[in-house]
C-alpha positions as CSV (number, residue, x, y, z in Angstrom):
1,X,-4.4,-24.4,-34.7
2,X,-7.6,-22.7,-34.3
3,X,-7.5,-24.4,-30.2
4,X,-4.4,-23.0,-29.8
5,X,-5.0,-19.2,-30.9
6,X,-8.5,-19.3,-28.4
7,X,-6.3,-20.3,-25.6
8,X,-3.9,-17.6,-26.2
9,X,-6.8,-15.4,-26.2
10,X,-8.2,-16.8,-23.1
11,X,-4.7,-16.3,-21.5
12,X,-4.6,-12.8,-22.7
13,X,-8.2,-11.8,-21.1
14,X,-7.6,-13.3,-18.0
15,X,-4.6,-11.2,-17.4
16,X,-5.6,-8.3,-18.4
17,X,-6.6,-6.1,-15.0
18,X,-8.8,-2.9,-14.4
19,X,-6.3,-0.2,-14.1
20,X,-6.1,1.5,-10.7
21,X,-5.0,5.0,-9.8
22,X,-2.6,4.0,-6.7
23,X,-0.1,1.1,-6.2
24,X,0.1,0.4,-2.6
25,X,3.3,-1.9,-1.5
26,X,4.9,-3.3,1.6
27,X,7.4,-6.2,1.7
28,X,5.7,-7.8,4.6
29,X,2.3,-8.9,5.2
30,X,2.2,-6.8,8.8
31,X,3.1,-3.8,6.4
32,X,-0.1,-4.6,3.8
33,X,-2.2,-5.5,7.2
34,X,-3.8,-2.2,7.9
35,X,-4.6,-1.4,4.4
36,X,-6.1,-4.8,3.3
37,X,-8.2,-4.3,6.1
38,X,-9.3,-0.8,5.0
39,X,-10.0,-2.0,1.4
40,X,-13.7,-1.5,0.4
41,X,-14.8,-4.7,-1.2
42,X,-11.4,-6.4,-1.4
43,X,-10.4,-8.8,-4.0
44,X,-7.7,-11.0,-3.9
45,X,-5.7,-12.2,-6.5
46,X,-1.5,-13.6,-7.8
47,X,0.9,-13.2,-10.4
48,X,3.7,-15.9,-10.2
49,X,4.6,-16.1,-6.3
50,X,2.9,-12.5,-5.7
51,X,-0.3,-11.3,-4.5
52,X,-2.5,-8.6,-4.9
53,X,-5.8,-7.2,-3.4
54,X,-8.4,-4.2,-4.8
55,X,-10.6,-2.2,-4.0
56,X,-11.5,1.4,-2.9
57,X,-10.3,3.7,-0.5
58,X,-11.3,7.1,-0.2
59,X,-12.8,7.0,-3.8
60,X,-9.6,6.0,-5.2
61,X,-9.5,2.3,-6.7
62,X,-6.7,1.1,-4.9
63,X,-4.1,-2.2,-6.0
64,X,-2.0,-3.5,-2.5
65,X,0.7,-5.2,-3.5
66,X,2.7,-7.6,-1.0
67,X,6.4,-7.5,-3.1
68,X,8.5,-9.2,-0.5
69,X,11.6,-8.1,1.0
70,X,14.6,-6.8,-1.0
71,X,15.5,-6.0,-4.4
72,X,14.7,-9.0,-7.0
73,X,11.7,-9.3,-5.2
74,X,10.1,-5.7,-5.2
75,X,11.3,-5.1,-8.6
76,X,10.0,-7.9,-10.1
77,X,6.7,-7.5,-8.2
78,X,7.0,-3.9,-9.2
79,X,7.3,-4.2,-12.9
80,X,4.4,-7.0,-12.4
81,X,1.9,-4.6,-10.9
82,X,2.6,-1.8,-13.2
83,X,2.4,-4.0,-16.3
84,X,-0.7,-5.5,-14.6
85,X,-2.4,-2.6,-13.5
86,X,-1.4,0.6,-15.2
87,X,-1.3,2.9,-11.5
88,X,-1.1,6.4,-11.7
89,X,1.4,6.5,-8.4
90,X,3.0,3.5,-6.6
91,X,3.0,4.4,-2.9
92,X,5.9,2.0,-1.4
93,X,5.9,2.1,2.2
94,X,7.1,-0.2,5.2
95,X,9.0,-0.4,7.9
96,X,13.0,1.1,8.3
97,X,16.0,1.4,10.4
98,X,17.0,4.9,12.0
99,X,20.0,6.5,10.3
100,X,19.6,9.9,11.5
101,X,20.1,10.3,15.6
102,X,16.8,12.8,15.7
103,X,14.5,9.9,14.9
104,X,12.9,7.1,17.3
105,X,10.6,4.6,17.3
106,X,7.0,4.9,15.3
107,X,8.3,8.4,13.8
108,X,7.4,8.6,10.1
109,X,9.6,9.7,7.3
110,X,8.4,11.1,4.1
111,X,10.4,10.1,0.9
112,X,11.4,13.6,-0.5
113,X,14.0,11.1,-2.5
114,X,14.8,7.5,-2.4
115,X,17.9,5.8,-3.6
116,X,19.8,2.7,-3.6
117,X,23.0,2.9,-1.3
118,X,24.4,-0.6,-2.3
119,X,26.3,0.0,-5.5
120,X,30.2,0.6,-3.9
121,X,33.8,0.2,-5.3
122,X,36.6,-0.7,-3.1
123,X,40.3,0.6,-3.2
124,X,43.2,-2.3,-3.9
125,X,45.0,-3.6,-1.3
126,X,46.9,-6.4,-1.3
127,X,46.7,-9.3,1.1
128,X,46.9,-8.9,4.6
129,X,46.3,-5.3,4.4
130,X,42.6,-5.5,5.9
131,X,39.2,-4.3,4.4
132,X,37.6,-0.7,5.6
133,X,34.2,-0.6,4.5
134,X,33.9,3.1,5.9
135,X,36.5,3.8,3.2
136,X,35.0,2.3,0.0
137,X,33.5,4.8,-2.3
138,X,29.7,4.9,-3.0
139,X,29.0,4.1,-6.8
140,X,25.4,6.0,-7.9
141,X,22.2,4.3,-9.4
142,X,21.7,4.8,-13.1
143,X,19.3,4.4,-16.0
144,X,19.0,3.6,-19.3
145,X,18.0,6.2,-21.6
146,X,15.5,5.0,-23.8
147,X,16.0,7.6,-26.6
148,X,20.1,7.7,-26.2
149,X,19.9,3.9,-24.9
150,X,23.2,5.6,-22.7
151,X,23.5,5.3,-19.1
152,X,21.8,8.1,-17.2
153,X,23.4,8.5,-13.4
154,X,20.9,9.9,-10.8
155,X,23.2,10.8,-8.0
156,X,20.6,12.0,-5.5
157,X,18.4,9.1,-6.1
158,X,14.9,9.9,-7.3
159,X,12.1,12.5,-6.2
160,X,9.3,11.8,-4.3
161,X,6.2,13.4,-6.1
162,X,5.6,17.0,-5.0
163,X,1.8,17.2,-4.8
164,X,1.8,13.3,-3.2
165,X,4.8,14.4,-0.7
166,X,2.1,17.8,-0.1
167,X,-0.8,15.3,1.1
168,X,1.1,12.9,3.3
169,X,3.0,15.8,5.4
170,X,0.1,16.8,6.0
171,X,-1.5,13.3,7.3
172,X,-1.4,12.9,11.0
173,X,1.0,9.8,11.7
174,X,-1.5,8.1,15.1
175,X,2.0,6.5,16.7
176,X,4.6,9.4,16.3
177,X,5.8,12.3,14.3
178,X,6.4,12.5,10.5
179,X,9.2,14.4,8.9
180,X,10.6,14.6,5.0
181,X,13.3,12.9,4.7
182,X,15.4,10.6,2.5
183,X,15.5,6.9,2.4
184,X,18.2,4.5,1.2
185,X,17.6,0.9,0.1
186,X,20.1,-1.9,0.1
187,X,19.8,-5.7,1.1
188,X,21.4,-4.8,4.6
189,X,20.7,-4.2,8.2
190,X,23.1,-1.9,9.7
191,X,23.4,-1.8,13.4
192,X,27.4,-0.5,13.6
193,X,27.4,3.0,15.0
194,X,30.0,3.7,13.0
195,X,28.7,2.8,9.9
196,X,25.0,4.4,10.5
197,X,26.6,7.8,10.9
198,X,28.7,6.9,7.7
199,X,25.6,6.6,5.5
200,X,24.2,9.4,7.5
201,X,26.7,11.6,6.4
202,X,27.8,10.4,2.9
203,X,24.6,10.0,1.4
204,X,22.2,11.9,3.6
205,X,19.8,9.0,4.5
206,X,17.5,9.5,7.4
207,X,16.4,5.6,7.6
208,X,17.7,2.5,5.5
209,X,15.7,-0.1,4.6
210,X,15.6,-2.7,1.1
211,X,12.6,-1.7,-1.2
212,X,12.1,2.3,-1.8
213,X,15.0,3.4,-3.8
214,X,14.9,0.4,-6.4
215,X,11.0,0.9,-7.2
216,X,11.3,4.7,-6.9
217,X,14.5,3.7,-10.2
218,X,11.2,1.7,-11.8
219,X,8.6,4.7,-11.4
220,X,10.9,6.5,-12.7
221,X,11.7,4.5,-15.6
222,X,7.4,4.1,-16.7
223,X,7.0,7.5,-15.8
224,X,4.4,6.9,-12.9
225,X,4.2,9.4,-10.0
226,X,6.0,7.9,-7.0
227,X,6.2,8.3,-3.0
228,X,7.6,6.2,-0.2
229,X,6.4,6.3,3.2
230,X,8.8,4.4,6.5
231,X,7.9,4.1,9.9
232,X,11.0,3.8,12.6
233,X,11.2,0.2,13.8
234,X,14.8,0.4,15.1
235,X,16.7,3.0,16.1
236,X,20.1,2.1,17.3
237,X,21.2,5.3,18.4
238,X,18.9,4.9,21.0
239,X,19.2,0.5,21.5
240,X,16.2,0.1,20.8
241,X,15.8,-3.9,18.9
242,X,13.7,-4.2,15.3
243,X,10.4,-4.1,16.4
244,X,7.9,-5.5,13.3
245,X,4.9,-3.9,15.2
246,X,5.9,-0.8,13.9
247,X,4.2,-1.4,10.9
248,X,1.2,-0.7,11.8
249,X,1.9,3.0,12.4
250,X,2.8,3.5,8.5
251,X,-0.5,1.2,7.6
252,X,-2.7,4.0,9.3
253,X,-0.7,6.4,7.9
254,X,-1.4,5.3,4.6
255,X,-5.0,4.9,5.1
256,X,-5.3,8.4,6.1
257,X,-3.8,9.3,3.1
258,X,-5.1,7.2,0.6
259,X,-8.6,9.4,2.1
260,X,-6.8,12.5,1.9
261,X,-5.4,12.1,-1.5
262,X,-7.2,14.2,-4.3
263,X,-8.3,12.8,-7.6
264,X,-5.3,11.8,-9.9
């Protein structure tokens, strides 16, 4: 008995993490790439199937977090690194897919919201009568309430922190420009004109990707200070292919940043 309460105490020590003030994430490793390589000191380290580095940047002690693509996968890595390391803002950022026709490759957007774009109901029709995704209707994320325990719908998605959103417009992106903007998360890649515009226009997204919107639901949720940063890697209004090199414009990005960012 006594063996067995000293290795739950061993097990609770050896999880237990220096808190950090920012949360970096990106779904790939040539999205973590730049920032790893920025990190002062950098320790690595894994929860389960997900790893972690830390260290300093800017005088900020800094967690990067690769979550892997999609949504099990960054909200489960999410709710690890917060529960691990107590951040005072998660900074998800990544590559992303042009929605809005004024964007090209390497141009930056900053989340001024993020939302998930997946949740959609579809009108009956019997057999034989054809689908029309363009038609279905878009069902909004919501939230438990934790003092109500009732649903709470967030039909715009959620914020991106003001005085985070402040810094970053004012970082210099080294590849192209940088704009606010929205962001919408599903597990999809959309390369149909037709249906680019359609999200365009029904839910105002600039650039689509899988990641921002769910762990923007999750900052929310702890109450931590939240912001999402995506570079243009494909931009089918203009043919141009996914180009995973893009990356490394939002990795500098974030560097500059991460030095820019005031105390928290």
């Amino acid at each position: 008995m006594k063996f067995l309460i000293l290795s739950l105490l061993v097990v609770t020590v050896a999880r237990a993490a220096e808190p950090v003030e920012v949360l970096v994430q990106g779904a790939e490793n040539l999205e973590v790439r730049e920032i790893v390589a920025a990190l002062e000191q950098p320790v690595k380290s894994s929860i389960g199937p997900f790893t972690f580095w830390t260290g300093r940047i800017g005088g900020h002690r800094i967690a990067v977090q690769l979550t892997g693509q999609a949504l099990l996968n960054c909200t489960t890595s999410t709710i690890l690194g917060i529960e691990e390391f107590s951040p005072k803002l998660i900074v998800n950022q990544g590559t992303s897919g042009a929605q809005a026709p004024y964007l090209t490759l390497h141009d930056i957007i900053v989340g001024r919201r993020a939302l998930d774009y997946s949740g959609l109901i579809t009108p009956v029709r019997a057999a034989g009568q054809g689908t029309y995704p363009l038609r279905w209707t878009p069902v909004a994320q919501s939230l438990r309430d934790l003092v109500s325990g009732q649903l709470v719908v967030f039909p715009e998605g959620f914020s991106g922190d003001p005085a985070a959103m402040a810094v970053a417009l004012r970082t210099r992106n080294p590849m192209g420009r940088v704009f606010a903007g929205v962001i919408g998360s599903a597990h999809e890649v959309n390369l149909e004109l037709d249906r680019v515009r359609w999200s365009h226009a029904t839910f105002g997204m600039d650039v689509e990707e899988m990641e921002s919107g769910h762990v923007a639901a999750i900052a929310h949720a702890y109450g931590i200070r939240y912001i999402a940063f995506r570079v243009v890697s494909d931009a089918p209004y203009d043919g141009v292919p996914f180009y995973a090199l893009a990356a490394r414009a939002t990795g500098l990005f974030t560097v500059s940043f991460l030095q820019n960012l005031p105390p928290l």
